[in-house]
C-alpha positions in Angstrom: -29.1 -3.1 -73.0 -31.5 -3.1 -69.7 -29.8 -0.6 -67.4 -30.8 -1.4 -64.0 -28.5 0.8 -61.6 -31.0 4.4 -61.3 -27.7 6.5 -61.3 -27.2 6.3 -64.9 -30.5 8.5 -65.1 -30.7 10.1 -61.7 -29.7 13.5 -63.0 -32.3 14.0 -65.4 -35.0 13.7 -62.4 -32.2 16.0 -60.5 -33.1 19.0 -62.2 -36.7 18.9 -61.7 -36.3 18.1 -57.9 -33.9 20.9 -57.1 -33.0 22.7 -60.1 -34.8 26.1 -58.0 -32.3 25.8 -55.1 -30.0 28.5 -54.6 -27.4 30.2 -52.2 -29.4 32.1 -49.7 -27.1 34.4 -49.0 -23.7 35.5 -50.0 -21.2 37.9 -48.5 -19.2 39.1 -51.1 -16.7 35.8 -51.9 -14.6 37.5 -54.5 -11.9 34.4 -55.2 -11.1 33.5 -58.7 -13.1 30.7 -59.7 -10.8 27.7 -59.7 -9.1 25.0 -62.0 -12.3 22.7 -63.0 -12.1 19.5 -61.1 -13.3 16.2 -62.5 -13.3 13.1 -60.3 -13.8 9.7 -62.1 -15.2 6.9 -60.2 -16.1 3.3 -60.4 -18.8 1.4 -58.8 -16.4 -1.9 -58.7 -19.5 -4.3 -57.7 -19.7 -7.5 -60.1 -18.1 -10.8 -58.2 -19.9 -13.3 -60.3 -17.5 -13.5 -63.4 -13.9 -12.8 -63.9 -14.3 -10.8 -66.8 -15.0 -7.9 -64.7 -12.0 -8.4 -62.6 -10.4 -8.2 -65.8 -11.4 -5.5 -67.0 -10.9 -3.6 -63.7 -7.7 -4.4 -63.8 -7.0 -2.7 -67.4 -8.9 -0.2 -66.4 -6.6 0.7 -63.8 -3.5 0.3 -65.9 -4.5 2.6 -68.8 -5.7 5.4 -66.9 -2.8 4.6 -65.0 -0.6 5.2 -67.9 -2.0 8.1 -68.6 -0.9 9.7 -65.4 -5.3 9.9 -64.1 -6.1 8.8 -60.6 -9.7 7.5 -60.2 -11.6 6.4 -57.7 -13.0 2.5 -57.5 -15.5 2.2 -54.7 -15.2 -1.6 -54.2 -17.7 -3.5 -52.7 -17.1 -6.1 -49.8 -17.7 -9.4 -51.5 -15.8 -8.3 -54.5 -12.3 -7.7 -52.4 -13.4 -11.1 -50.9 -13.7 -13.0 -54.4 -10.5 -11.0 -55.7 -8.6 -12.4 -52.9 -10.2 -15.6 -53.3 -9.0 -15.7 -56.6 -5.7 -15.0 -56.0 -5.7 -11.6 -58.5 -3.2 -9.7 -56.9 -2.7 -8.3 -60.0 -6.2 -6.7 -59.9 -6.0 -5.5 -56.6 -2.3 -4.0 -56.9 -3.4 -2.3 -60.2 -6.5 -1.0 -58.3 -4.0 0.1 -55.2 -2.7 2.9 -57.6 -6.0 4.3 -57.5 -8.2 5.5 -54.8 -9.8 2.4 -52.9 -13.3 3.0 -51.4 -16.1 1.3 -50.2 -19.3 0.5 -52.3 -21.5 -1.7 -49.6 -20.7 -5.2 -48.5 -23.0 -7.3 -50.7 -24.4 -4.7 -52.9 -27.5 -6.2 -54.2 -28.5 -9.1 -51.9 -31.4 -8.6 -50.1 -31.6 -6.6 -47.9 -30.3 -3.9 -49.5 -29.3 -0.4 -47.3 -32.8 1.1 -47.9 -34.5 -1.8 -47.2 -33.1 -2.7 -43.8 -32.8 0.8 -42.8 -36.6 1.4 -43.8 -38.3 1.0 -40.2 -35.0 3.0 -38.6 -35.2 5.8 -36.7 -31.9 8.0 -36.9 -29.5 6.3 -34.0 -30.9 2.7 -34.8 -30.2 3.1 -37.8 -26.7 3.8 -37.7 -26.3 1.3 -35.9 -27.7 -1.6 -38.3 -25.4 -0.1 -40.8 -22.8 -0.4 -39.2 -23.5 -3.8 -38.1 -24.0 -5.1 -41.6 -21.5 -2.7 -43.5 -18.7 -2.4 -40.7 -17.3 -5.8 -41.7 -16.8 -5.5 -45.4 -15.6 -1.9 -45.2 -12.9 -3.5 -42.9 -12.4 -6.5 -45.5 -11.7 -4.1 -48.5 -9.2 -2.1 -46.1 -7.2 -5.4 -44.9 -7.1 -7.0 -48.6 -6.0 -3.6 -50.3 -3.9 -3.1 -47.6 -5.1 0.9 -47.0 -5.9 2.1 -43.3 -8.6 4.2 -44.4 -11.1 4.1 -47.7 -11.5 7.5 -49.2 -15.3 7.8 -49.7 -19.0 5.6 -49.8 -21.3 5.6 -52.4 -24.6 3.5 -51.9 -25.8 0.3 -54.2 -28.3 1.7 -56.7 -30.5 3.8 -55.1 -30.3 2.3 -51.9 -29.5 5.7 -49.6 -29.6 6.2 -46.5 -29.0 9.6 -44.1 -27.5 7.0 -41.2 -25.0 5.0 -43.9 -23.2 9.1 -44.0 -23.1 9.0 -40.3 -21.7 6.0 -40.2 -18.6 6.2 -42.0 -16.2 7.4 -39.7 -16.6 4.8 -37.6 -15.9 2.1 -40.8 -13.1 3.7 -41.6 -14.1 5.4 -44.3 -12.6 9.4 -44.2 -9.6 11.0 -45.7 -7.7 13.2 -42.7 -10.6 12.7 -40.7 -13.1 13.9 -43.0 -15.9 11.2 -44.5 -16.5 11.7 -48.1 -19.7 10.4 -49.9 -19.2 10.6 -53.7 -22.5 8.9 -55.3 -24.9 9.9 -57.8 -28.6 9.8 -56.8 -31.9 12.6 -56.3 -32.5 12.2 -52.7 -30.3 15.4 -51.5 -28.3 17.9 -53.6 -27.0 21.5 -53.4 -27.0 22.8 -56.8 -25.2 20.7 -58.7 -22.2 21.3 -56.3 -20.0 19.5 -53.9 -21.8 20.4 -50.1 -21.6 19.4 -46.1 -24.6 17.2 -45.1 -24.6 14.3 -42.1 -20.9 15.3 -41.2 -19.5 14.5 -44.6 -18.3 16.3 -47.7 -20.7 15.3 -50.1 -20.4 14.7 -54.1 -24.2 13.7 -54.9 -26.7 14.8 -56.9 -24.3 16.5 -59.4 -27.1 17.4 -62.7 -26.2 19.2 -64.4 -22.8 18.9 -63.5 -22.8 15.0 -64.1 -21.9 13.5 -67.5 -20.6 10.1 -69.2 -20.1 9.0 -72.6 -22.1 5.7 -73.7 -19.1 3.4 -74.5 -21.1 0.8 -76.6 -22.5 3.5 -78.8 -20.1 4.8 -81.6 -21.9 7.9 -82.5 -21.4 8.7 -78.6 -17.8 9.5 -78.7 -18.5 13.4 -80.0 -21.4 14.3 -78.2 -20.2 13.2 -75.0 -16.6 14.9 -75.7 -18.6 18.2 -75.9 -20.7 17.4 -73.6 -18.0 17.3 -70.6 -16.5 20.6 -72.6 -19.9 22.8 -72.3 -19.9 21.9 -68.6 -16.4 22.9 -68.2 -16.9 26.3 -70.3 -19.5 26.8 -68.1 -18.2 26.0 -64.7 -15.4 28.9 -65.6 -17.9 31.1 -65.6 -19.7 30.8 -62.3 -18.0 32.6 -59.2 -17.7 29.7 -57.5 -16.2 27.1 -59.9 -18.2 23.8 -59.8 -16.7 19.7 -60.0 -17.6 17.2 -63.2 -18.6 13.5 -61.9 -18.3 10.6 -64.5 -19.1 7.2 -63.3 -18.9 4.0 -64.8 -19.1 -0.3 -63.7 -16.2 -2.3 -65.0 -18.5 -4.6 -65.8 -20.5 -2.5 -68.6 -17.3 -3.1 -71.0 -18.1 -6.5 -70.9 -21.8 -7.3 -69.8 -24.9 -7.0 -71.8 -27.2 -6.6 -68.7 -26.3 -5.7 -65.2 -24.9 -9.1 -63.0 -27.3 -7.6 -60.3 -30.7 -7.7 -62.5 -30.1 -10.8 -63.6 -30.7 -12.1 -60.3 -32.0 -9.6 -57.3 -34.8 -8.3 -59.8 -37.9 -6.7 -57.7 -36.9 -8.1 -54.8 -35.8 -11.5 -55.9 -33.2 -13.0 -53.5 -31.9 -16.9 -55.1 -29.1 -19.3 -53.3 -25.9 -18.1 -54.3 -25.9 -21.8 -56.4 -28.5 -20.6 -58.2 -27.1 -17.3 -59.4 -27.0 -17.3 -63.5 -24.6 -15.0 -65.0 -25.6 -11.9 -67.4 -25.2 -12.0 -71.2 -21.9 -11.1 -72.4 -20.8 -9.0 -74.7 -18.4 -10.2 -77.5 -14.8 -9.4 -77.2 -15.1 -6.7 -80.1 -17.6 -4.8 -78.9 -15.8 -4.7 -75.4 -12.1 -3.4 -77.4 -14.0 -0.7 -79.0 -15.4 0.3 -75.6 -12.0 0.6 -74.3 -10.5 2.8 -77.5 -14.2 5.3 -77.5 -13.4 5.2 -73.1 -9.6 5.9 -74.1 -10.2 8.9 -76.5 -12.8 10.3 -74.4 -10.3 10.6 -71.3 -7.5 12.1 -73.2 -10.0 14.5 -75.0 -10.4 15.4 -71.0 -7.1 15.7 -70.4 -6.5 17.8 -73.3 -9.1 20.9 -72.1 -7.7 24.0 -70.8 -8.1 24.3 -66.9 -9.8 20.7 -66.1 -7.6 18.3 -63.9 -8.9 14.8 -62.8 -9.0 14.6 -59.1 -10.2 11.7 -56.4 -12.0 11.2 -53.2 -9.5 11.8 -51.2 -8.5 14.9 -52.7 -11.8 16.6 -51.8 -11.4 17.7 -48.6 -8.4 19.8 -49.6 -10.1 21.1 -52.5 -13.3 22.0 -50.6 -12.0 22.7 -46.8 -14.3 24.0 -44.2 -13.5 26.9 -42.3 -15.7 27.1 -40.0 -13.9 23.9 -38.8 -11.0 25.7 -38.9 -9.9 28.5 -38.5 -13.4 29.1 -37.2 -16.1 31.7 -37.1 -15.1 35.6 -35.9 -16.8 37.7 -34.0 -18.0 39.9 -37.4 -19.1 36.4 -38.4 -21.2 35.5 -35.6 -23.0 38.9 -35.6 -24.3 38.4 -39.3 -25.4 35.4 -38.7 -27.1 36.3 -35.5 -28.8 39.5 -37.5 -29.8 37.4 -40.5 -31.4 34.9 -37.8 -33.4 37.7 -36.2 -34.2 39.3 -40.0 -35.2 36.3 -41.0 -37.0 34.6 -38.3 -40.7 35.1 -39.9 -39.1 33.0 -43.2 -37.3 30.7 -41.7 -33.7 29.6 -40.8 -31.0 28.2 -43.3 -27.5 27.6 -44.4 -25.3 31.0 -45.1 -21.9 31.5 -46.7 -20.0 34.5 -45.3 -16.9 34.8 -47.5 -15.3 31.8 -47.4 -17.5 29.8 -44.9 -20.6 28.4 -45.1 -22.5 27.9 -41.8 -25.3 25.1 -41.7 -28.3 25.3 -39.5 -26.7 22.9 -37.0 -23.3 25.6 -37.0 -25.1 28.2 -36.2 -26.8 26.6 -33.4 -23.8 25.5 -32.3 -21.8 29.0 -32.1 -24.1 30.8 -31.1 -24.9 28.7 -27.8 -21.7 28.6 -26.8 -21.0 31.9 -27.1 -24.1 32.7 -25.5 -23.3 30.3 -22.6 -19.6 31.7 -22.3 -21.6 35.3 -21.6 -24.0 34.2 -19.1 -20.8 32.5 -17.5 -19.6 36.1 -17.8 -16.4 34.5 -19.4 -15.0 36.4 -22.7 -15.2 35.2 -26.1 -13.1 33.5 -27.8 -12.6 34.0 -31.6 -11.9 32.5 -33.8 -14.8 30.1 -32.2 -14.6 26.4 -34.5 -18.0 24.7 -34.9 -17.1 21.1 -34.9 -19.9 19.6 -36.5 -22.8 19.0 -35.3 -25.5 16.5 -36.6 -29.1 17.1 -36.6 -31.7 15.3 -34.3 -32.3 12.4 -33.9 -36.1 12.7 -34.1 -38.6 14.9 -34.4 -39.4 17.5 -32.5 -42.6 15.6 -30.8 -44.9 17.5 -28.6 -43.3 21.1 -28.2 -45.3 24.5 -27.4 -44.7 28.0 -28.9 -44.0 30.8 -26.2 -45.8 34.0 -27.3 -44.1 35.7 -24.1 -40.4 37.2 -23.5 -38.8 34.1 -21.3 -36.9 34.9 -18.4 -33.3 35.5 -18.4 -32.6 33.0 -15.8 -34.4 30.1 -17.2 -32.9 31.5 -20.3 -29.6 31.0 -19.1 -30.6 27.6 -17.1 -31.8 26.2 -21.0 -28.6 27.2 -22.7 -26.6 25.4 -20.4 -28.5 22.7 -20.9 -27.8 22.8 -24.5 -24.2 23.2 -24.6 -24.1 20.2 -22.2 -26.3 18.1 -24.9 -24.2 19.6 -27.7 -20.4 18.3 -25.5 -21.7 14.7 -24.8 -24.3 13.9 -28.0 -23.1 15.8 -30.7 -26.1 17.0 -32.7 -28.8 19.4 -32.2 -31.5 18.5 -29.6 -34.9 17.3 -31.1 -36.1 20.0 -28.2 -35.0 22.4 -25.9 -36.7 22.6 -22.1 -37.4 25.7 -21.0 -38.4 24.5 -17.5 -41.1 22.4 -18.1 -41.8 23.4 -21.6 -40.3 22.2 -24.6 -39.5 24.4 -27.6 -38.3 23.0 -30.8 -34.5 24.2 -31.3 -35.2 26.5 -34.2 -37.6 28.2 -31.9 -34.5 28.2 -29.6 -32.1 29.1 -32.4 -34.1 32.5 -32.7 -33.9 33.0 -29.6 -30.2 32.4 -28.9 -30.0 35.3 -32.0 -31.9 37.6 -30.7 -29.7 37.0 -27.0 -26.5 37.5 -28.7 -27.4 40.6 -30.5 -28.6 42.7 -27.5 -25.2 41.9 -26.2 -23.6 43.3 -29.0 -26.1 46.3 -28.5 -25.2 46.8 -24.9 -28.1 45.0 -23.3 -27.0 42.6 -20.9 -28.6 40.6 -19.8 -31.8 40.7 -21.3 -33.9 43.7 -19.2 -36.9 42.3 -20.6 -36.4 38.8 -21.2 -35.7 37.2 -24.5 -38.2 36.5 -27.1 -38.2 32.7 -29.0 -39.5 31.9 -32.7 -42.7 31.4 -33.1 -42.8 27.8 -35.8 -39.8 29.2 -37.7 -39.8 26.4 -40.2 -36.1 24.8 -41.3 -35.8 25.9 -45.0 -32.6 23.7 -46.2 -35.1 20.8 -46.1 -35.9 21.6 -49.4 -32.6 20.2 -50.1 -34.4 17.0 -49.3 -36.2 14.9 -52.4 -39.9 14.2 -51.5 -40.9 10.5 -51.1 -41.7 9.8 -54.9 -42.7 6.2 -56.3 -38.9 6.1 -57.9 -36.8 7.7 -55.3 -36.0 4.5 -54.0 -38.5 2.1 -56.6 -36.5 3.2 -59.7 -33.5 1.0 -59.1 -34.9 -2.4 -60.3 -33.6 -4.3 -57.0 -35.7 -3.2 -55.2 -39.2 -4.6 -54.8 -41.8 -3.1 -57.0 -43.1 -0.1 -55.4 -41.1 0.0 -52.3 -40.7 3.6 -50.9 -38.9 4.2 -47.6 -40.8 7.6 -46.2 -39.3 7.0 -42.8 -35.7 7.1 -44.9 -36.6 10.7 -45.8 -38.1 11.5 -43.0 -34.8 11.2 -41.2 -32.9 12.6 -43.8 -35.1 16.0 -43.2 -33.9 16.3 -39.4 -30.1 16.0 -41.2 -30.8 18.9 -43.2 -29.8 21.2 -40.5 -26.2 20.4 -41.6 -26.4 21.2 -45.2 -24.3 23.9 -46.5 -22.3 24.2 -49.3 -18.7 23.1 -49.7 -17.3 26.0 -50.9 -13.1 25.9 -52.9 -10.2 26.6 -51.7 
């Protein structure tokens, strides 16, 4: 069988790229670990043959049966051709599931990547939205849901300005956007994490597993397989999640619909389109029973409960949304800034919260403003979320001297008023005439905030910027390989998108770790 969707492997390459990331640093979180979650999703994509809408539909109904909630992401075109076809039964059958969104056309050029390869950051949310926007809102009228519980991308067709996007398509749970995917282009471990605004499942090795439902020697291994990750999941302090993905159409399809016809870049007529080899109607029952015993071997493990998209956010809240960040909060973070500031800045998790690059910006000009407006602080203080910048940091200069509290003072109001109206970190800060980048400023803002606490206020002598601290979490970010977006056989041969990850390195000032309830 030619698999052409790069998830299926993406998590081998996943522990090379970022099997050496860890927590930076972790203040004592002393929480049991967790019952081990497990969320089951679909990629619900093929609207070429009704056998997939068949199988879809049974899929639904036996894991309904068996009291399981999955997720299908379904893409536009599909809910349009379900509809189309009058299978109600399919789409009330899915209905019991989580419904969520899996790109409007999926496969026909041009894919996500490759419209969104020439973007900038803003520009490209944008185009997404302009080309996604409508088929999110199809899926959500024809399943008759208000809101679609997470986005996963086409192949490897990612994109940092698809996450930003998906609030504004409808696609959140309780106001949070959830991007459950599997793919090598960002990760956190092999863990659930914040990045773009969203709550993230991506990038899962070695935490991602799935049986092979057309091999019958597969049914043991992959039943201990999904066990050894469990086992040891319970033994990490922080617990972890299991992802297992599947297509409908793999129980009845010898070769992907897609790579039949979008191959390297290949775009025919829709009359033209030629349907995959099927696969005969034994082969596709035993698949069923292997995919049957495999979920009840699941169900039947100590401490491991399926979960869905829209359970996440409850299972992985954010305090530093809310309740918020206390004052004994913003002080570590403000002396691991200025302890740090030769290395570099980066997430942190202080108990139960995790602060990204962007929070900390965040709090700590605020509160910093709120002093200089000689107005008291406020605790707990909620980060709401910033993004990162929208571009680079472009010409900027590096201030060997103390600046001036006053134009200080002048440049953090400046801040907070580009934090209130734009909502992300600024690609620079002025100080007067001068522009420093913001983790220059960030450093600064630190070392501000901590001479307060000392009892020096304001600033006798100034206060003292960075010097080039560098962002560390952008090694959270996969480098521009050959296969990080040329693996998946849609896309042209060779095609690379190094302005894709370009962006996707100014969004890694939001990456932190989701941590569990």
């Amino acid at each position: 069988m030619l698999w052409t969707n790069t998830k299926i492997i993406a998590w081998t390459a996943g522990v090379i790229l970022f099997g050496l990331a860890r927590y930076p640093l972790v203040h004592g979180a002393t929480n049991p670990p967790p019952k081990i979650p497990v969320i089951l999703w679909f990629d619900t994509e093929d609207y070429l043959l009704p056998a997939s809408d068949d199988v879809a539909k049974r899929l639904a109904e036996i894991l309904t049966a068996k009291g399981v909630r999955a997720t299908f992401k379904i893409v536009g075109e599909k809910a349009r051709v379900l509809e189309q076809r009058g299978r109600q039964d399919v789409i009330a059958a899915l209905k019991k599931h989580d419904v969520a969104y899996h790109a409007n056309l999926h496969s026909v050029h041009p894919t996500p990547s490759e419209y969104l390869a020439d973007c900038g950051f803003l520009d490209g949310v944008a185009e997404f939205l302009r080309r996604e926007g409508g088929g999110a809102a199809d899926v959500r009228r024809i399943f008759g849901v208000s809101t679609l519980a997470c986005y996963g991308q086409p192949g490897s067709s990612w994109a940092p300005q698809a996450i930003a996007a998906l609030k504004t398509i409808g696609v959140e749970v309780h106001g949070t956007p959830c991007y459950v995917d599997e793919g090598t282009h960002v990760g956190l471990n092999g863990q659930p994490f914040w990045y773009g605004g969203a709550l993230m499942v991506y990038h899962m090795a070695p935490n991602y597993t799935r049986m092979e439902l057309h091999d019958p020697g597969a049914v043991e291994s992959g039943k201990q397989e999904v066990k050894s990750i469990a086992d040891r999941l319970r033994q990490t302090s922080h617990g972890g999640l299991i992802s297992i993905f599947y297509h409908p159409c793999e129980w009845v399809h010898q070769e992907f619909w897609d790579g039949v016809n979008f191959r390297r870049g290949a775009n025919p007529p829709r009359e033209q389109w030629h349907p995959p080899p099927q696969r005969p109607a034994a082969e596709t029952e035993q698949a069923f029973r292997r995919f049957s015993d495999y979920i009840d071997y699941i169900l039947s493990l100590p401490d491991v409960r399926f979960v869905t998209a829209s359970d996440l956010p409850a299972l992985y809240p954010d305090q530093t949304r809310s309740p918020g960040a206390t004052a004994s909060d913003l002080r570590a973070l403000a002396e691991r800034l200025a302890a740090n500031d030769s290395k570099g800045i980066d997430y942190c998790v202080i108990g139960n919260k995790a602060f990204s690059a962007a929070d900390q910006f965040e709090l700590l000009a605020v509160a910093v403003r709120d002093l200089a407006l000689d107005q008291p602080a406020v605790f707990p203080q909620a980060a709401t979320g910033m993004l990162g910048p929208d571009s680079a940091p472009g010409e900027t200069v590096v201030l060997n001297e103390p600046v001036s509290w006053p134009a200080f003072r002048d440049a953090v109001r400046d801040v907070c008023d580009y934090l209130q109206t734009q909502h992300r970190v600024p690609p620079r800060v002025y100080i007067g005439a001068k522009a420093v980048p913001p983790a220059d400023f960030l450093s600064g803002l630190a070392s501000a905030w901590l001479g307060r606490q000392r009892g020096t206020w304001p600033p006798p002598n100034g206060v003292r910027l960075g010097s080039g601290v560098a962002l560390l979490s952008e090694r959270c970010i996969a480098q521009d390989t050959p296969d990080l977006f040329g693996g998946w056989v849609i896309h042209p041969e060779g095609f690379r998108a190094p302005k894709i990850v370009a962006v996707a390195r100014l969004q890694a000032w939001t990456i932190k770790p989701a941590l569990p309830q």
